[in-house]
C-alpha positions in Angstrom: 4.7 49.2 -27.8 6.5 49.7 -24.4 5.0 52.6 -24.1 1.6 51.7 -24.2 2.5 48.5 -21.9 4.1 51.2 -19.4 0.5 52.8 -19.6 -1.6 50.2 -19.0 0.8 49.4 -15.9 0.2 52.5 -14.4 -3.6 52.6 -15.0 -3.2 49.2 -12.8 -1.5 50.6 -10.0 -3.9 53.9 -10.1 -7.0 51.1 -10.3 -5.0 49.7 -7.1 -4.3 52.6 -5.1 -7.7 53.5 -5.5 -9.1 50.3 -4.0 -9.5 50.9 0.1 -8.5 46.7 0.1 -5.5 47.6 -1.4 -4.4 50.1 1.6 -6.3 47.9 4.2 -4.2 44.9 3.3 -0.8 46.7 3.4 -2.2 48.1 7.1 -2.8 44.8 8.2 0.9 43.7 6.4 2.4 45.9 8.6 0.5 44.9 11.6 2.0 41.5 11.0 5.2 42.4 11.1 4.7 44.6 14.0 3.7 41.5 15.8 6.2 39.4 14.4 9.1 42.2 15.7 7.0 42.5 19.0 7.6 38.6 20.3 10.8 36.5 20.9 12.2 33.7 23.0 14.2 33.6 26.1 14.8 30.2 28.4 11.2 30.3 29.7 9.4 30.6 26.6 8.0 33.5 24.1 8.3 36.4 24.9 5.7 39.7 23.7 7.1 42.8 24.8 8.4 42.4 28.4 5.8 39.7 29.3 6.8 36.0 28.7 4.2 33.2 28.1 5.5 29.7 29.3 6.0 27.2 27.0 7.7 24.0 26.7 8.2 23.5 23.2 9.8 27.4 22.3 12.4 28.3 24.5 16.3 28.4 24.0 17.0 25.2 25.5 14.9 23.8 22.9 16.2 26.2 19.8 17.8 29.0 18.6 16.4 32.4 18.5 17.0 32.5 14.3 15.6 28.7 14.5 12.6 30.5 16.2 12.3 33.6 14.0 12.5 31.2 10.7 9.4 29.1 11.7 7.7 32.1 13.0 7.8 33.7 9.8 7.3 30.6 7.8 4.2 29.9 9.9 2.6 32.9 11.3 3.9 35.3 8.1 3.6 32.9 5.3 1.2 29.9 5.8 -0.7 32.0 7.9 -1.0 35.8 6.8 0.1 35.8 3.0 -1.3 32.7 1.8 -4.5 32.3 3.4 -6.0 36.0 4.5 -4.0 38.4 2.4 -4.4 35.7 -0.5 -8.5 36.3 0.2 -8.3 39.6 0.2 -6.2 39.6 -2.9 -8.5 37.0 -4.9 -11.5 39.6 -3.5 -9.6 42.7 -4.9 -8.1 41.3 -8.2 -11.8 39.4 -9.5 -13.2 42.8 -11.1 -9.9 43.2 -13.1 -11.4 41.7 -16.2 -15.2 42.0 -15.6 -14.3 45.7 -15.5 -12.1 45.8 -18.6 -14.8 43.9 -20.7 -17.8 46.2 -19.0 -19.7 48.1 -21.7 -17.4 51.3 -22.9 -14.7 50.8 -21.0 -13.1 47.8 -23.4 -14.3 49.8 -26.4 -11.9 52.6 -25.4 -9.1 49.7 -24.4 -9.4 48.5 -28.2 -9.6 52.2 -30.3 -5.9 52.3 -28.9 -3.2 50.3 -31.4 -2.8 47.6 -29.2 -3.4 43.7 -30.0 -6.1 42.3 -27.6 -3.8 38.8 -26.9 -1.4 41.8 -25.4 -4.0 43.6 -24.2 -5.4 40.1 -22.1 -1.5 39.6 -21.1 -0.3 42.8 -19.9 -4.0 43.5 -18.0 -2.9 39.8 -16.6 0.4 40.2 -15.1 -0.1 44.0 -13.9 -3.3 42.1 -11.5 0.0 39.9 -9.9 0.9 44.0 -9.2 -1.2 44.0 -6.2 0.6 40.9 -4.3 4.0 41.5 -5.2 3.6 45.1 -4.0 2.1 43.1 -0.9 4.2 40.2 -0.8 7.5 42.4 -1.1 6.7 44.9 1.4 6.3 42.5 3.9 9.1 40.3 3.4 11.5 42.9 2.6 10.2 44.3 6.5 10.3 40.9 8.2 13.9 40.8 6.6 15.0 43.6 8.7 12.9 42.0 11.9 14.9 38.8 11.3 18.2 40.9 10.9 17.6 43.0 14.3 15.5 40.8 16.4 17.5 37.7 15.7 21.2 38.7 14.2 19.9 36.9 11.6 20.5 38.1 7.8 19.6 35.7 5.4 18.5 36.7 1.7 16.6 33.3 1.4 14.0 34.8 3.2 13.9 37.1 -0.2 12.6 33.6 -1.8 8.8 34.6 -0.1 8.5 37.1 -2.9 8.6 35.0 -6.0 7.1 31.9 -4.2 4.1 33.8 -2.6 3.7 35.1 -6.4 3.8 32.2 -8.0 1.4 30.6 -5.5 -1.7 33.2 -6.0 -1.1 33.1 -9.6 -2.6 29.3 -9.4 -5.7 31.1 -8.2 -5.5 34.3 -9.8 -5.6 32.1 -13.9 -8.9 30.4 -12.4 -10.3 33.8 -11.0 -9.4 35.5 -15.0 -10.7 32.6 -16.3 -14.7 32.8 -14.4 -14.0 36.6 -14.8 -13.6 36.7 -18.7 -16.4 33.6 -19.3 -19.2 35.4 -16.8 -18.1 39.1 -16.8 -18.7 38.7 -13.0 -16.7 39.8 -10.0 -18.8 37.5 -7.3 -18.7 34.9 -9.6 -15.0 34.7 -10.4 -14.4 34.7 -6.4 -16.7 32.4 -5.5 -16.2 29.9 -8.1 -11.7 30.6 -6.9 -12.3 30.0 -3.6 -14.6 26.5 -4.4 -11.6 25.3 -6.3 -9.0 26.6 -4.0 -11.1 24.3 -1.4 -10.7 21.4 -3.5 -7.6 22.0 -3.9 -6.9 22.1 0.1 -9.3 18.9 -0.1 -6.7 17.2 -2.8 -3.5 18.0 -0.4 -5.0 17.1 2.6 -6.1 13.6 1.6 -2.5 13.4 0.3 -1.2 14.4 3.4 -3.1 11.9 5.3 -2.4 8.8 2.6 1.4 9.6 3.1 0.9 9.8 6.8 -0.7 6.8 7.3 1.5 5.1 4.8 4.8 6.3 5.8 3.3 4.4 9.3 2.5 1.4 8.3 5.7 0.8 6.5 7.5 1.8 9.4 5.1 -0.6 11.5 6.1 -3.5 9.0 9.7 -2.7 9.3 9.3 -2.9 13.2 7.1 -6.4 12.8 10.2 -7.8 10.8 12.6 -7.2 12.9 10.8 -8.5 15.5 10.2 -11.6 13.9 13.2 -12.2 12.9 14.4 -12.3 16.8 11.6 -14.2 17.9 12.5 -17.2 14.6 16.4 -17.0 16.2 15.9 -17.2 19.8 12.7 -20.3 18.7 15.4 -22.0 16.7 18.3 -21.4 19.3 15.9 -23.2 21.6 14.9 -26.2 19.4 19.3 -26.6 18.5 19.7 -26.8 22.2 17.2 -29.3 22.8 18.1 -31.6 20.2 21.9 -31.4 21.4 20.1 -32.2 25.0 18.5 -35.2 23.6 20.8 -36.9 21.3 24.1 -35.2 21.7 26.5 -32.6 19.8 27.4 -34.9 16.9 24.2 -36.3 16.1 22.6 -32.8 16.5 25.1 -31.1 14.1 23.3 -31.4 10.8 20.1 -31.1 12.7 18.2 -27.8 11.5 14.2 -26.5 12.5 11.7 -26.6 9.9 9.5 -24.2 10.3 6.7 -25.4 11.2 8.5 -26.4 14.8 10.0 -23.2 15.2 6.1 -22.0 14.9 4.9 -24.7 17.2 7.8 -23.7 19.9 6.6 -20.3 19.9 3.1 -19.6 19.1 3.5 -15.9 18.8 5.6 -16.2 15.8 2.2 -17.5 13.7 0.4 -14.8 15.1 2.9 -11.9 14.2 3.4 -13.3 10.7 -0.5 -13.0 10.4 -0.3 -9.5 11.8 2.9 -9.0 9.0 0.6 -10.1 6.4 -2.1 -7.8 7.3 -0.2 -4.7 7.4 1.4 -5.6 4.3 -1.8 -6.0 2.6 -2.4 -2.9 3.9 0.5 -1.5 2.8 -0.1 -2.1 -0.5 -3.6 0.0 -0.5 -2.0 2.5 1.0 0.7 2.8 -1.7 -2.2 2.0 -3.9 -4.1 4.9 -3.4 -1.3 7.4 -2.3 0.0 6.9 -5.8 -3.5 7.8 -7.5 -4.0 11.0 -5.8 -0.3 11.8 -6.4 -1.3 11.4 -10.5 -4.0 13.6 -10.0 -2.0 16.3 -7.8 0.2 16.4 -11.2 -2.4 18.7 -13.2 -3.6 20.5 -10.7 -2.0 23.1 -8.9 0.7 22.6 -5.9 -0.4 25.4 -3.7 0.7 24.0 -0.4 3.3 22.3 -1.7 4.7 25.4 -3.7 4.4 27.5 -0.4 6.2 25.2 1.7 9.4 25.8 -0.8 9.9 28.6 1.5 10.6 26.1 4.6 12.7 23.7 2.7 15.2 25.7 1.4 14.7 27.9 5.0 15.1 25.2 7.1 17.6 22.5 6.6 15.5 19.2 7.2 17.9 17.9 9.9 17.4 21.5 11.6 14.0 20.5 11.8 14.4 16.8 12.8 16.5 17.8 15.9 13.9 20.1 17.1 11.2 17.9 16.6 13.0 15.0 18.2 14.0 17.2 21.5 10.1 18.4 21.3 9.3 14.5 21.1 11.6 13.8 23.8 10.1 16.2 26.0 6.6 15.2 25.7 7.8 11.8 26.5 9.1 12.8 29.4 6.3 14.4 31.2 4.0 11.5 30.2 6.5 9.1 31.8 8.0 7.4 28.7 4.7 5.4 28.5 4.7 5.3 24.0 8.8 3.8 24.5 7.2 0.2 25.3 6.2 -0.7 22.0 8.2 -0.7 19.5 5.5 -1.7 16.6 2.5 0.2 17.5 2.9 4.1 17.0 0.3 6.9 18.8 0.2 7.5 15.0 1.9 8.8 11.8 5.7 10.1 12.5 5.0 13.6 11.2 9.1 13.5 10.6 8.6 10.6 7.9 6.3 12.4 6.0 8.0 15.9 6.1 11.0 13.8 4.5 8.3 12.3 2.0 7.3 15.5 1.2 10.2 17.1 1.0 11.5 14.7 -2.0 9.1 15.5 -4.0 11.3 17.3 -6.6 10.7 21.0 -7.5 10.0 20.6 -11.1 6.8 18.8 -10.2 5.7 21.0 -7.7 6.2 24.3 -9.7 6.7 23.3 -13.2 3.1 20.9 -13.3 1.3 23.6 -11.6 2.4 26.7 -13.6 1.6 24.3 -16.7 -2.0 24.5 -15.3 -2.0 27.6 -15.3 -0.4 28.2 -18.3 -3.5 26.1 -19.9 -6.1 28.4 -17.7 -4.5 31.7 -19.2 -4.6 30.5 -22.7 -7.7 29.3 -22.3 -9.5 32.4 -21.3 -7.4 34.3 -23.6 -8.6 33.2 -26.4 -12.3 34.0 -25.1 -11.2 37.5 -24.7 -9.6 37.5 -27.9 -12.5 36.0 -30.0 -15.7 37.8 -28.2 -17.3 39.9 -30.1 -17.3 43.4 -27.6 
């Protein structure tokens, strides 16, 4: 049994070694991490080579050089290179795994052999993950080295990109089997991935935005309260001190505003609890429909969400929260401070608020709803393989 398993492994890596994607991709792999070793940071900005490229936001009064290196790899390695182009490329090299195992003579010879086809499907399945961990691990094991000599910066978290960028294109990979086995059709199974990898980006992005906006508003309704609050005081200090004008200390002790007086003193009060309404009403839409898409995240797969795992347990949040907040200050200060004035209106969604909304989303969900999916996808298109007649 391992034997033939062993077999069918190496067949796998021969099929991949003989695919000029296959060598292109680990080229351009190591191109990446040529650039990535290439640029760095000094008090000015980035520096590329012995050139240095101004810029406000990445210099080492704003971070660290391993704070630098982590988000370059996250960003420019990860988000970037592996899941996005490499990930195409992968998808593009992977989709004729099937429709060339179940191509006339070639599964005939696959089934003389004593080898069960739901094996047969499984091992054929994970040895197509071959090509992006080969990928995946020669790049990160290089940029591990970069971080290590560039930045003094050894950290085996960085290790986590393997399993994580594996995990990730296996969401695709199931869907890209599954078209594969039903169609017997290389252009099919990548077209019909990519569609549904779209959506998917369509599904995260709309979340994004919902949480954005939502996380804004409730930080806009906090900021109305408050504000109301002070404005209700300082009315009802007014209207105790007038009353203690008018009939004295002692008569004025039990005295206390209603409030429709401490609306009529000031009539910005009405109008801010109108405003307070509205955003509340608001609000609750916003929660409304952040919760629906959130239900139907759940079975499908977490592809953004599983990549940015990386980040989270790269990047310690309040790492991140200090830079952006130095960033912030800085771009405050060369527009003259002019967004400090008011406190309730915002120039738009704190991007800080929903990185912490995102970043509670527990693990389980992310990974263990998604690989659920896929579990379903792989079954699904296994027992296809298993019960067509070849």
């Amino acid at each position: 049994m391992i034997t033939q398993t062993w077999a069918m492994v190496v067949d796998a890596y021969r099929e991949l070694c003989a695919s000029k994607l296959f060598w292109l991709t680990m080229v351009l792999s190591a191109l990446v991490v040529g650039i990535f070793g290439m640029m760095g940071l000094n008090d000015r900005g980035i520096t590329v080579f012995v050139w240095t490229i101004p810029v406000d936001m990445f210099n080492t009064g704003i971070m660290t050089k391993e704070t630098f290196y982590k988000i370059l790899f996250q960003s420019l390695g990860i988000s970037i290179w592996l899941t996005w182009i490499a990930a195409i490329l992968a998808l593009i090299t992977t989709a004729g795994f099937f429709p060339n195992l179940i191509a006339q003579g070639a599964i005939e010879t696959k089934l003389s052999k004593p080898i069960s086809r739901p094996r047969l499907f499984l091992t054929r399945y994970f040895t197509g993950l071959l090509f992006v961990a080969l990928q995946v691990g020669v790049f990160t094991v290089a940029s591990f080295f970069v971080l290590g000599l560039r930045a003094s910066f050894w950290e085996p978290r960085v290790l986590l990109a393997i399993p994580i960028v594996i995990v990730f294109f296996s969401y695709l990979y199931c869907v890209s089997v599954l078209i594969g086995v039903m169609t017997r059709s290389a252009i099919a199974a990548i077209l019909i991935t990519i569609i549904f990898w779209f959506i998917v980006y369509l599904m995260n992005t709309t979340d994004t935005v919902i949480v954005g906006f939502r996380e804004d508003r409730a930080s806009m309704v906090q900021a109305r309260e408050a504000r109301i609050e002070r404005l209700v005081r300082n009315a009802r200090k007014s209207l105790i001190e007038q009353k203690i004008a008018e009939v004295g200390p002692e008569a004025a002790e039990l005295y206390e505003p209603t409030e429709e007086e401490i609306d009529a003193t000031l009539m910005l009060i009405p109008r801010e609890k109108k405003a307070q309404a509205d955003d509340k009403e608001t609000l609750k839409s916003l929660v409304y429909w952040s919760d629906i898409i959130f239900k139907v995240k759940t079975v499908l797969p977490k592809t953004a969400e599983t990549t940015a795992l990386l980040e989270r347990w790269l990047i310690k949040f309040d790492e991140l929260h200090a830079l952006r907040d130095q960033q912030s200050a800085q771009q405050n200060a060369r527009r003259g401070g002019q967004n400090e004035n008011d406190p309730i209106r915002s120039s738009g969604p704190d991007s800080t608020a929903i990185e912490l909304a995102i970043r509670e989303r527990p693990v389980w969900w992310i990974v263990g709803t998604s690989l659920i999916f896929e579990g379903v996808i792989v079954l699904w298109a296994m027992v296809i393989f298993v019960r067509r007649d070849y």
